[in-house]
C-alpha positions as CSV (number, residue, x, y, z in Angstrom):
1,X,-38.3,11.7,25.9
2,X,-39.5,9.6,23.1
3,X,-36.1,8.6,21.6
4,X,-35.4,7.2,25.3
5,X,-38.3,5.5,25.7
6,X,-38.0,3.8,22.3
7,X,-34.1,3.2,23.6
8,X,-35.3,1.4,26.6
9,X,-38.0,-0.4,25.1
10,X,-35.2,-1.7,21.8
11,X,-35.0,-5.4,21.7
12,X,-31.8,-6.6,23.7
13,X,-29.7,-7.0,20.1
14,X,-30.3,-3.2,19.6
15,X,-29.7,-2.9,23.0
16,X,-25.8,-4.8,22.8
17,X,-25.4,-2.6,19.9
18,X,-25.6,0.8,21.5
19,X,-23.6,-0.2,24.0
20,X,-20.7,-1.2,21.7
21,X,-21.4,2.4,20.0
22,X,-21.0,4.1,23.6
23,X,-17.9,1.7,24.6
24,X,-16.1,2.6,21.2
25,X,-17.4,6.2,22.1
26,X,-15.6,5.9,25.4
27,X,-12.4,4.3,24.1
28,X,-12.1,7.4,21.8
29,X,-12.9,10.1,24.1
30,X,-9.7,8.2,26.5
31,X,-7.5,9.1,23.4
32,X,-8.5,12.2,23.1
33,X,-8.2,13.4,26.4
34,X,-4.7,11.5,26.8
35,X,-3.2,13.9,24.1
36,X,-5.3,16.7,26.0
37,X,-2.8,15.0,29.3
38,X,0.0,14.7,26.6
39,X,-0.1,18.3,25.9
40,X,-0.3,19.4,29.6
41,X,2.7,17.7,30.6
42,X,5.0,18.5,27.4
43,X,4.3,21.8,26.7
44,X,7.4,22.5,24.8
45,X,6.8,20.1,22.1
46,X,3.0,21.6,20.2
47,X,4.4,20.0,17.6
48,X,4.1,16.3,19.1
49,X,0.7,16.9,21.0
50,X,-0.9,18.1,17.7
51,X,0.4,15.1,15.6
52,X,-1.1,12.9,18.8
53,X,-4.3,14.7,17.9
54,X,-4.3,14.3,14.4
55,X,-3.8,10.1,15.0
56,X,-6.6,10.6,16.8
57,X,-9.0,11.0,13.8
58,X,-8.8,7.8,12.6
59,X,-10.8,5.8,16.1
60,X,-12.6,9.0,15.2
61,X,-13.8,8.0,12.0
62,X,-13.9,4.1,12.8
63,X,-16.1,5.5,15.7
64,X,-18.7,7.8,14.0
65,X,-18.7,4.9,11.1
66,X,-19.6,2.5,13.5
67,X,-22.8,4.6,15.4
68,X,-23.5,5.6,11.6
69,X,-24.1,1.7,11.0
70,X,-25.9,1.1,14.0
71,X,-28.2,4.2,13.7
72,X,-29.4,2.8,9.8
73,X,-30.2,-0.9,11.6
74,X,-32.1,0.4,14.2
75,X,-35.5,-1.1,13.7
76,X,-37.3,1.6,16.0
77,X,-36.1,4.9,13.5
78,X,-37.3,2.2,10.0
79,X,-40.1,4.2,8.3
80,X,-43.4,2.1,9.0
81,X,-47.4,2.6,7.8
82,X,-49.1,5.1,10.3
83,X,-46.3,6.7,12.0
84,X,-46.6,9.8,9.8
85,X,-50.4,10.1,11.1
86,X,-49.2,10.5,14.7
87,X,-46.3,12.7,13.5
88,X,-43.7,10.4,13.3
89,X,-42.7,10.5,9.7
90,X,-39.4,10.6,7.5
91,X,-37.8,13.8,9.2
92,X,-38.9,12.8,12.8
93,X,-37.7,9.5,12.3
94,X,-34.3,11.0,11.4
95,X,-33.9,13.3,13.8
96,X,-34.9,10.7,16.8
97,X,-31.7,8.4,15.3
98,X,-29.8,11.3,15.7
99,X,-30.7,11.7,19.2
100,X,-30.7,8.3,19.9
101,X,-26.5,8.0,18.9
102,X,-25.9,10.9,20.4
103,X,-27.3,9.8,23.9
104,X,-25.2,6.6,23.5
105,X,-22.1,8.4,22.5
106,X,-22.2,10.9,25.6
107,X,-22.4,8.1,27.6
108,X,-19.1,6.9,26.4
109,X,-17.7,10.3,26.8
110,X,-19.0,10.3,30.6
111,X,-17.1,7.1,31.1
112,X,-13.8,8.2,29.4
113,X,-13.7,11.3,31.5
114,X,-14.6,9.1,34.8
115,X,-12.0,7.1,34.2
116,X,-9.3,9.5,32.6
117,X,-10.1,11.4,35.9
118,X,-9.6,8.5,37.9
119,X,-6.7,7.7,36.7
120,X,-5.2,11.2,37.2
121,X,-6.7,10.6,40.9
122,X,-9.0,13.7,41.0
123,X,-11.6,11.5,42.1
124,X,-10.1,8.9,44.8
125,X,-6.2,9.3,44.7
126,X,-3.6,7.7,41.9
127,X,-4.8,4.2,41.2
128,X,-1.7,1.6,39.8
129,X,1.0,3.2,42.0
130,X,0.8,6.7,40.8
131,X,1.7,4.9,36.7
132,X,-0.1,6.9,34.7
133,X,0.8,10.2,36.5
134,X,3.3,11.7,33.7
135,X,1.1,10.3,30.9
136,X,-1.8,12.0,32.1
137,X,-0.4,15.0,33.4
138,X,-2.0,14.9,37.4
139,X,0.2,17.6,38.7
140,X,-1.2,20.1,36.5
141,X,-5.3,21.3,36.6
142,X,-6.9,20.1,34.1
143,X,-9.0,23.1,31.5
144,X,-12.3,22.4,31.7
145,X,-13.2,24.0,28.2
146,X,-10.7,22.1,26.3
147,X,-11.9,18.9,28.1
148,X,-15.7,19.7,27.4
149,X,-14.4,20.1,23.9
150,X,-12.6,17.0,23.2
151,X,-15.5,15.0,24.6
152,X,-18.2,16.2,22.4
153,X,-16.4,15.5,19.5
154,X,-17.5,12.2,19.1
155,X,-21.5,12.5,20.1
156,X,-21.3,15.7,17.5
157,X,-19.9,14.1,14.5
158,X,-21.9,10.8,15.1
159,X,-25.0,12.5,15.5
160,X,-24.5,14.5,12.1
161,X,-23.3,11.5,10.5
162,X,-26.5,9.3,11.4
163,X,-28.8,12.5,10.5
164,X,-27.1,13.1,7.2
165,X,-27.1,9.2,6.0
166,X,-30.4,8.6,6.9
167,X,-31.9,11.8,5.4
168,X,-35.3,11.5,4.1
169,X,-34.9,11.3,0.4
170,X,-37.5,12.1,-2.5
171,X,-38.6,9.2,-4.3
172,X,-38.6,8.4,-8.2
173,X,-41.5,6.8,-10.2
174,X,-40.2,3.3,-10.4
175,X,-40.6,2.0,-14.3
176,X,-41.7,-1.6,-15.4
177,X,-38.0,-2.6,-16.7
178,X,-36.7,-1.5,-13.3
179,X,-38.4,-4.0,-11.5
180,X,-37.6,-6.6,-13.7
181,X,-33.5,-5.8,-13.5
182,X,-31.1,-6.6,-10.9
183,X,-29.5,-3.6,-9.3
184,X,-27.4,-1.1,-11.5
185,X,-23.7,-1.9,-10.9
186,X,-21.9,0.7,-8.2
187,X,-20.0,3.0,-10.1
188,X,-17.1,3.3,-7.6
189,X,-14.6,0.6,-8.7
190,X,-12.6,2.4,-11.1
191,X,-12.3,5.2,-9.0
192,X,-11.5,3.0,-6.1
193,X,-8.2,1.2,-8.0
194,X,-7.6,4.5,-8.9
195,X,-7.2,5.3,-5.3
196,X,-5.6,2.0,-4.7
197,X,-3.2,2.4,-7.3
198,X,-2.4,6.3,-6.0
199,X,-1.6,5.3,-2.4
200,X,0.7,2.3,-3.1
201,X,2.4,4.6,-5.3
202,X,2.6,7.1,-3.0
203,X,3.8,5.0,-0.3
204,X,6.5,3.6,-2.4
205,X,7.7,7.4,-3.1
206,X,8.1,8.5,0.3
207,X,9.3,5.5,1.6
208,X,12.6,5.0,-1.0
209,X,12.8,9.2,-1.1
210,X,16.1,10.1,0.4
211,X,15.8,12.6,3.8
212,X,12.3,11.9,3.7
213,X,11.1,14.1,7.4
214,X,9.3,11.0,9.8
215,X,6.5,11.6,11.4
216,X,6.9,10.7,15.5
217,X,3.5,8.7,16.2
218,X,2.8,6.6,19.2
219,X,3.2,3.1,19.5
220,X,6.9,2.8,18.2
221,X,6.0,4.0,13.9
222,X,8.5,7.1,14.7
223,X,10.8,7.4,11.8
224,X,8.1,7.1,9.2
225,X,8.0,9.3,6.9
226,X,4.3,11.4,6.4
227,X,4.1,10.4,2.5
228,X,3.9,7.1,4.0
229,X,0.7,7.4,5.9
230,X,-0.8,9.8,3.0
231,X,-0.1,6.9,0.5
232,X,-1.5,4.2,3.5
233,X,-5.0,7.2,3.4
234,X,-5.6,6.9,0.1
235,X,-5.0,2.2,-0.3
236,X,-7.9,2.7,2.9
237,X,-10.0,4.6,0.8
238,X,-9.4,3.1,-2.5
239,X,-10.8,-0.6,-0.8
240,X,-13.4,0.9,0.9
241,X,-14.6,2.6,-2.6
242,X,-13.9,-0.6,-4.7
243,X,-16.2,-3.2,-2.2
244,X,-19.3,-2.6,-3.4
245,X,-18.2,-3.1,-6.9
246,X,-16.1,-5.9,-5.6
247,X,-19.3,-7.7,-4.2
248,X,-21.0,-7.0,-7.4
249,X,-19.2,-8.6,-9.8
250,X,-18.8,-11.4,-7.0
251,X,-22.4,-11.9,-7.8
252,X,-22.1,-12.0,-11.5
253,X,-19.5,-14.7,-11.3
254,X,-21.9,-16.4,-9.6
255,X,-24.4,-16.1,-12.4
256,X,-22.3,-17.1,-15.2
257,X,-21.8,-20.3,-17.1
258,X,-25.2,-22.1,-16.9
259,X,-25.8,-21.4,-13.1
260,X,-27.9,-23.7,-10.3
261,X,-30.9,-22.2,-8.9
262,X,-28.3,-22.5,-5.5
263,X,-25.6,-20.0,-7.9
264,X,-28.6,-18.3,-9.4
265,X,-29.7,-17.0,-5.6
266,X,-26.4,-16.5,-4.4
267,X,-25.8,-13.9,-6.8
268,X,-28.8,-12.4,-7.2
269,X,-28.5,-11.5,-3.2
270,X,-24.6,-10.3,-3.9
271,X,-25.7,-7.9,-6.6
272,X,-28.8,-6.5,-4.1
273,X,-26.7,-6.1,-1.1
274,X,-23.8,-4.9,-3.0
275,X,-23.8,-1.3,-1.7
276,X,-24.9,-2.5,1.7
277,X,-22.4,-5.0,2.7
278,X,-19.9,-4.1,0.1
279,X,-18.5,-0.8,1.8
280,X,-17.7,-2.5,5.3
281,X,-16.0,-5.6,3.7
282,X,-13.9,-3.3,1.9
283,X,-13.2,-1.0,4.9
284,X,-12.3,-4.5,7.1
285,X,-9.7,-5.1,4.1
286,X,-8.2,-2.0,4.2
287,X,-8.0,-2.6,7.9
288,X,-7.0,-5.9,8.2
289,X,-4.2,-5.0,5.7
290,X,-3.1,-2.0,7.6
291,X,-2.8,-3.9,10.8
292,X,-1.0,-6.4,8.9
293,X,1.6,-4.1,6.9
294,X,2.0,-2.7,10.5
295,X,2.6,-5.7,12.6
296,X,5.4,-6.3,9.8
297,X,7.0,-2.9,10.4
298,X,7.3,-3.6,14.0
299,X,8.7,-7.1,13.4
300,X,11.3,-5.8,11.6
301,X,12.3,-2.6,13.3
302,X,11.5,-3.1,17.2
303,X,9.1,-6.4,17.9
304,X,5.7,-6.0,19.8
305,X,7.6,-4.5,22.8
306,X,7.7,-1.3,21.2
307,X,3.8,-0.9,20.9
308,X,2.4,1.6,23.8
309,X,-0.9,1.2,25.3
310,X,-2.8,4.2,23.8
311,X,-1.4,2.5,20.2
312,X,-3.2,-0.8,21.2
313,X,-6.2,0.9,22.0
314,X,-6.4,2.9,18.9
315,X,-6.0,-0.2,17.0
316,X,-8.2,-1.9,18.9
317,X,-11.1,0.2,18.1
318,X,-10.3,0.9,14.6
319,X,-10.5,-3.1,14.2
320,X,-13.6,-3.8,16.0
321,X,-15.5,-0.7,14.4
322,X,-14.8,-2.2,11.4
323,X,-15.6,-5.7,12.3
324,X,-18.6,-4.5,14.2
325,X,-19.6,-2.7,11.3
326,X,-19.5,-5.5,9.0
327,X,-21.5,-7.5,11.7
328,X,-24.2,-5.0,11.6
329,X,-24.5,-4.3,7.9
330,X,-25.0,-8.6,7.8
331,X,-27.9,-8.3,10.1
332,X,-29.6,-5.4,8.3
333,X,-29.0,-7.3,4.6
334,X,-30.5,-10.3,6.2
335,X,-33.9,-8.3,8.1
336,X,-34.1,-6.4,4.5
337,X,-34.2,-10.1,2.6
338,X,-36.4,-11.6,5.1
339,X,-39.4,-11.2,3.2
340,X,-38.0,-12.6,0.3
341,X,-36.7,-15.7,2.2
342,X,-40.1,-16.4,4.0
343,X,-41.6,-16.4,0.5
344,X,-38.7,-19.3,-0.8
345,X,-40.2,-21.5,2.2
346,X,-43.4,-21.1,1.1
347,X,-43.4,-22.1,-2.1
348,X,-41.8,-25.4,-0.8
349,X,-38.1,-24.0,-1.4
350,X,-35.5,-26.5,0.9
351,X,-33.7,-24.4,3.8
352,X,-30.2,-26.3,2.7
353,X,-30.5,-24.4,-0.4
354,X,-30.8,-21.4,1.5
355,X,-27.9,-22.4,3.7
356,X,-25.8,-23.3,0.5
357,X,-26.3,-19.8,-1.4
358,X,-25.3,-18.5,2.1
359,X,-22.3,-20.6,2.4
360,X,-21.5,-19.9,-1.2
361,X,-22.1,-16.4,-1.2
362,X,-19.3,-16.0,2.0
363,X,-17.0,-18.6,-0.2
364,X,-17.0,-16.4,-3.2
365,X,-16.3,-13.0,-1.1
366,X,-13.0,-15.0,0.6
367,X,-11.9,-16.0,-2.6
368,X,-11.9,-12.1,-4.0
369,X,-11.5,-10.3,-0.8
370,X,-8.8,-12.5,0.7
371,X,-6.0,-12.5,-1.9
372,X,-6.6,-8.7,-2.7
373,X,-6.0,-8.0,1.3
374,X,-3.3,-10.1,1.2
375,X,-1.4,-8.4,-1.6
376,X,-2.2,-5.1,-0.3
377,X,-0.5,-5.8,3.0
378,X,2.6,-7.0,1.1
379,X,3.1,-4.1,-1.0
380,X,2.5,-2.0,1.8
381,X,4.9,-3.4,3.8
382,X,7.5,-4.4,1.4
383,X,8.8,-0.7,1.0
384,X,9.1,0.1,4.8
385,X,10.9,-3.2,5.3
386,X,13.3,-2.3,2.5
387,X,14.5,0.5,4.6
């Protein structure tokens, strides 16, 4: 009862955000339950319905990473002086996020399996002509276990996701020359070229191997061979690893040669919110260079005709996640530094300097982030073209 009443009484920001986390919740319980229709209707290819299933993970993960993001913004689960007295401390705290993005992510489900069932017409005959009635399988009952089990797929792992990343950890004694330092640069760059490196490598294998076995996924990528998609894994990961060192040394740049108090702030706030924002720019690289790489693929082998509807919505969701994600991560970096900002006014510090760090800080992470995405996308693509 208490995480709904601090639901209902969010501010109407929180409020928008929960409902993106149970409309992507929704969109991926639809998939879900369409390869559950898939299977129904093609029982002699397994093989097929469980590869469906498996493409599945990724609005998945996009999903739960999303809800993840939202739950560690939420202003009404933030630690504050005297909630421990009245028993809301660390653990509570936790455990009402949890409950809180697994409320909104049932409610998604509910409205994927209203509509999946209305488009099957169980609940008021086949809508669209009867078009979906072979996709969905209507002419066969539908389990009610396995449907039950699809659909809390998403509330489960986005619950356990916001309760594990928001854990209550113990803190450290703080020391003098810690204050006085920036942050301590993430260590995951090397590791995240690493990654990079592996994947394109990877890619390029399976993609020039000869008899390579392709991998039939909807939205017209059948013929591509599995190495492919391993090698297109681990270039996701490797960016996602690499942006928060990325954004750090973003920040130094900024620093160096003699900087303005403008290039001084700038990168000051890039090295604090490196781990913060850093992460979800790099995952809306990887992304953006995925859909990219893709829409090449399909220029080259078939055009945008050959892209099915459940493919669109999978992307779709993967690319909003992402951007929503970075949205949401902005607006937490910015309520975190608000303090900090309200202290610049005060001491008689003009807002266009404010602004300018802003601007500059955005310009810097083009500059880095943009060309890296770019060439990403190219070498990604080039060996699939080549074909």
């Amino acid at each position: 009862m208490l995480a709904l009443r601090l639901a209902r009484g969010a501010h109407p920001l929180v409020q928008l955000r929960r409902l993106l986390v149970a409309a992507a919740s929704a969109g991926t319980g639809f998939l879900l339950l369409c390869t559950l229709g898939h299977a129904l209707a093609h029982p002699e290819t397994a093989a097929d319905s469980v590869l469906r299933l498996a493409w599945c993970a990724l609005p998945l993960a996009a999903t739960v990473y999303f809800a993840v993001a939202v739950a560690r913004s939420d202003p009404g689960t933030q630690p504050r002086a005297g909630l421990s007295a009245v028993g809301l401390g660390p653990t509570r705290l936790t455990l009402l996020a949890a409950i809180s993005t697994a409320i909104a992510c049932t409610l998604g489900s509910m409205l994927a399996l209203l509509f999946f069932l209305h488009l099957r017409g169980d609940l008021s005959g086949l809508p669209f002509d009867g078009a979906a009635r072979g996709l969905l399988a209507a002419d066969r009952p539908l389990p009610l276990a396995a449907t039950l089990t699809l659909l809390t797929w998403v509330p489960l792992a986005a619950s356990a996701a916001s309760a594990l990343a928001l854990r209550p950890r113990l803190a450290r004694p703080v020391k003098d020359a810690e204050v006085r330092e920036p942050a301590a640069a993430p260590a995951g760059l090397p590791w995240g070229f690493a990654l990079l490196a592996a994947g394109l490598a990877v890619e390029t294998y399976a993609a020039s191997a000869r008899g390579a076995a392709g991998s039939r996924l909807p939205g017209g990528l059948t013929g591509s061979p599995t190495g492919v998609l391993v090698g297109w894994t681990l270039t996701a990961l490797g960016l996602a690893l690499a942006g928060p060192g990325l954004t750090y040394l973003c920040g130094r740049a900024l620093q160096s040669v003699r900087p303005s108090a403008v290039r001084l702030l700038a990168g000051r706030v890039l090295q604090e919110e490196a781990r913060r924002v850093g992460r979800p720019l790099g995952v809306v690289c990887a992304v953006t260079s995925g859909v990219y790489a893709a829409a090449t693929v399909y220029g080259e082998r078939q055009g945008a005709a050959g892209v099915g509807p459940l493919a669109t919505l999978g992307a779709l969701l993967v690319v909003g996640c992402a951007v929503a994600t970075l949205v949401t991560a902005s607006f937490e970096a910015r309520a975190a530094r608000r303090h900090t900002t309200e202290a610049l006014l005060r001491i008689g510090a003009p807002a266009t300097a404010l602004r300018g760090a802003a601007a500059l800080r955005a310009c810097a992470l083009l500059a880095v982030f943009g060309p890296l995405t770019w060439l990403v996308a190219e070498l990604s693509a080039a060996p699939l073209t080549a074909r």
